[in-house]
C-alpha positions as CSV (number, residue, x, y, z in Angstrom):
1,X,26.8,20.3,16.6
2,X,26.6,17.1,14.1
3,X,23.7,17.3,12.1
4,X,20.9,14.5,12.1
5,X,20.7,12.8,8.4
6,X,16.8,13.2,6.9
7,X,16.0,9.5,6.6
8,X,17.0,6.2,7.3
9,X,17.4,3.6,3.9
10,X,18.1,-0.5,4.9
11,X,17.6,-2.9,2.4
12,X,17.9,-6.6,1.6
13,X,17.4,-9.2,-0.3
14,X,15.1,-12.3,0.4
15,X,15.1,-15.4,-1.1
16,X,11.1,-15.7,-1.1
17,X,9.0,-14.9,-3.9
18,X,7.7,-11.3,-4.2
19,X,4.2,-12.8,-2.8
20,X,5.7,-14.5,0.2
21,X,6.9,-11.7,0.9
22,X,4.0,-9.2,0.4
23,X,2.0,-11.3,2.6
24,X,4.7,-10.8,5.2
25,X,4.3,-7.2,4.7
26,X,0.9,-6.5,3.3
27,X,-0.7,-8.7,5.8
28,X,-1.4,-6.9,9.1
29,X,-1.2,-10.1,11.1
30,X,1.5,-11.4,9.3
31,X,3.3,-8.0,9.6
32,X,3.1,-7.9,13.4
33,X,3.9,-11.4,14.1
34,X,7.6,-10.7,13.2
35,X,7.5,-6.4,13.7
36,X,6.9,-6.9,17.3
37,X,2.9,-5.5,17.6
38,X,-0.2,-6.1,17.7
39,X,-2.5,-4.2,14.9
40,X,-6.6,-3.9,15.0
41,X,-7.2,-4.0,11.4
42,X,-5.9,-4.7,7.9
43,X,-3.6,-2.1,6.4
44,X,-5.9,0.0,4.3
45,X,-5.0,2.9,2.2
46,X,-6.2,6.2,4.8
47,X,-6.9,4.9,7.6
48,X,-5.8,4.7,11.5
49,X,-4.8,1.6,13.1
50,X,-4.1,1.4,16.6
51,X,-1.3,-1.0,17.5
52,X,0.7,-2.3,20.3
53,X,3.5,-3.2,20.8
54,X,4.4,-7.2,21.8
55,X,7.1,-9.4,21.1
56,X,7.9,-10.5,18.3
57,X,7.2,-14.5,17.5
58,X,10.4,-15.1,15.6
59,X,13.4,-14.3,17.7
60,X,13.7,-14.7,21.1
61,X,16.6,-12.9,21.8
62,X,14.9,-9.7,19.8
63,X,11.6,-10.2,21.7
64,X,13.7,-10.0,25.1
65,X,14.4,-6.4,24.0
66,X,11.1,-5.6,23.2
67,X,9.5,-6.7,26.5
68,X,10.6,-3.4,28.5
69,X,8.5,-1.9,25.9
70,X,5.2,-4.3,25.8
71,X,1.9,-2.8,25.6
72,X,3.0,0.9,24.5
73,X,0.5,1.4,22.7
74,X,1.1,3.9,19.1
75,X,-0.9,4.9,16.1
76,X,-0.1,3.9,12.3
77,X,-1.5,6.1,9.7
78,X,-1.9,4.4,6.6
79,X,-0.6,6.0,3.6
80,X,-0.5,3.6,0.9
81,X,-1.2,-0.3,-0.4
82,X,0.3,-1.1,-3.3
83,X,0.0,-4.9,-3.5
84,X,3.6,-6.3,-4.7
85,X,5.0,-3.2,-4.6
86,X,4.4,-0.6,-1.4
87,X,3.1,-0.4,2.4
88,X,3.7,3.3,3.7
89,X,2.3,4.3,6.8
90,X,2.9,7.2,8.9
91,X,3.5,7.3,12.7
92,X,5.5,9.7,15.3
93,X,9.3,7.7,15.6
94,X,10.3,6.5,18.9
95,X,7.5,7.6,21.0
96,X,8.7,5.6,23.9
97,X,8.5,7.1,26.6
98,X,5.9,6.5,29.4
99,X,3.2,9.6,29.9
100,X,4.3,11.5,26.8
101,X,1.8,13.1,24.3
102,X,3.5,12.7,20.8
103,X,0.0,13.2,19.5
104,X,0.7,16.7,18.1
105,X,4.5,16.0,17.2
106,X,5.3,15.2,13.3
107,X,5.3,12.1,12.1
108,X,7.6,9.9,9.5
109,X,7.2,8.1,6.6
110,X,7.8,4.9,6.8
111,X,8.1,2.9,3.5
112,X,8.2,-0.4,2.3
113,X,9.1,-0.9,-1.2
114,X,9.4,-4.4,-2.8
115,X,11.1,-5.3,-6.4
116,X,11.4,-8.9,-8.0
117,X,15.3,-9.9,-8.3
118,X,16.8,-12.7,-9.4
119,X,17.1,-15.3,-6.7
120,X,13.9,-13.3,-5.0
121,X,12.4,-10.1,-3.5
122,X,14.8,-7.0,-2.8
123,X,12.8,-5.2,0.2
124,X,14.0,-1.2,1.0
125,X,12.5,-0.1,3.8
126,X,13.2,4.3,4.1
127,X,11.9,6.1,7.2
128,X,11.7,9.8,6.0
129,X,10.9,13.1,7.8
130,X,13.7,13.3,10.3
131,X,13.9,16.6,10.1
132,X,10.2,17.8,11.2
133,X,10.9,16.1,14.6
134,X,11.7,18.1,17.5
135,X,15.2,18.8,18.3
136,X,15.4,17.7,22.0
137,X,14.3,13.9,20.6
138,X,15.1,13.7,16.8
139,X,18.8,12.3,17.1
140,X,17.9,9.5,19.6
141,X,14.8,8.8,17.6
142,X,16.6,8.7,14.7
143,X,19.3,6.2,16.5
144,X,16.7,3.9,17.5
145,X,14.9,3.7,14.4
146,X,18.1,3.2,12.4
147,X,19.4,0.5,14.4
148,X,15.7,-0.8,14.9
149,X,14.9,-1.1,11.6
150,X,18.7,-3.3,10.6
151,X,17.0,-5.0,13.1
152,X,13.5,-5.5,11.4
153,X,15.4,-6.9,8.4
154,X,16.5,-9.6,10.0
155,X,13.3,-10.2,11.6
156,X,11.5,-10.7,8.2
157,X,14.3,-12.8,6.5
158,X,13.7,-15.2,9.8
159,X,9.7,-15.3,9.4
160,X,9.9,-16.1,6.0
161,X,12.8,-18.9,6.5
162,X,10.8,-20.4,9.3
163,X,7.1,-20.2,7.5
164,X,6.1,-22.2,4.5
165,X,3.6,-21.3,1.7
């Protein structure tokens, strides 16, 4: 049986200045106008947010997918705010499925990590922690996230092309 990797690295680079782009990322309403959710709070350093998922505003085609999954509502666990430089949150990957408990499951890390390039703002997002998921679900879950997240990149290159500031 083929083994699942650990974590999931995508990265690119974004021709916005590192603040654009913090906003983008840093900025819970910002964040979940391209993600695809809806978040109750600002993104602070040990706490819980409750979220849900909607569409995302800047691709239709993209919020067409996420429409089967609108409303699911999911926790984010705020790890840490490092303005200009990291948003980590925790949260239980893939946990899709309608009348399942993930509650006492693991969760991942999910990090953002931002660095000042020339020509802009290199952005690595890592989702870590594969490995603590249970075995029935931790291959499709990594699946999802892995192609969900190539997809996230795209997503915040198009909100920051398509807002000024």
């Amino acid at each position: 049986m083929a083994s699942t990797p650990e974590r999931i690295v995508k990265q690119i680079l974004l021709s916005s200045p590192i603040a654009r782009v913090w906003h983008a990322i840093g900025d819970s309403q910002a964040f979940g106008s391209w993600f695809g959710v809806s978040l109750e709070g600002a993104f602070i350093a040990g706490k819980r947010l409750k979220a849900k998922i909607v569409p995302t505003a800047v691709d239709a085609e993209v919020a067409k997918q996420q429409k089967a999954y609108e409303g699911k509502a999911f926790d984010l666990f705020i790890e840490r705010v490092e303005p200009m430089k990291r948003l980590s949150f925790r949260w239980h990957p893939y946990a899709v499925e309608p009348g399942v408990d993930y509650s006492d499951e693991p969760t991942t890390l999910v990090a953002f990590d931002l660095r000042e390039v020339p020509g802009g703002t290199e952005v690595t997002v890592t989702e870590s922690g594969f490995d603590q998921i249970p075995l029935e679900r931790r291959a499709k879950a990594f699946e999802m996230n892995a192609g969900g997240w190539a997809m996230q990149m795209r997503l915040i290159e198009k909100y920051l092309e398509g807002h000024a500031g």
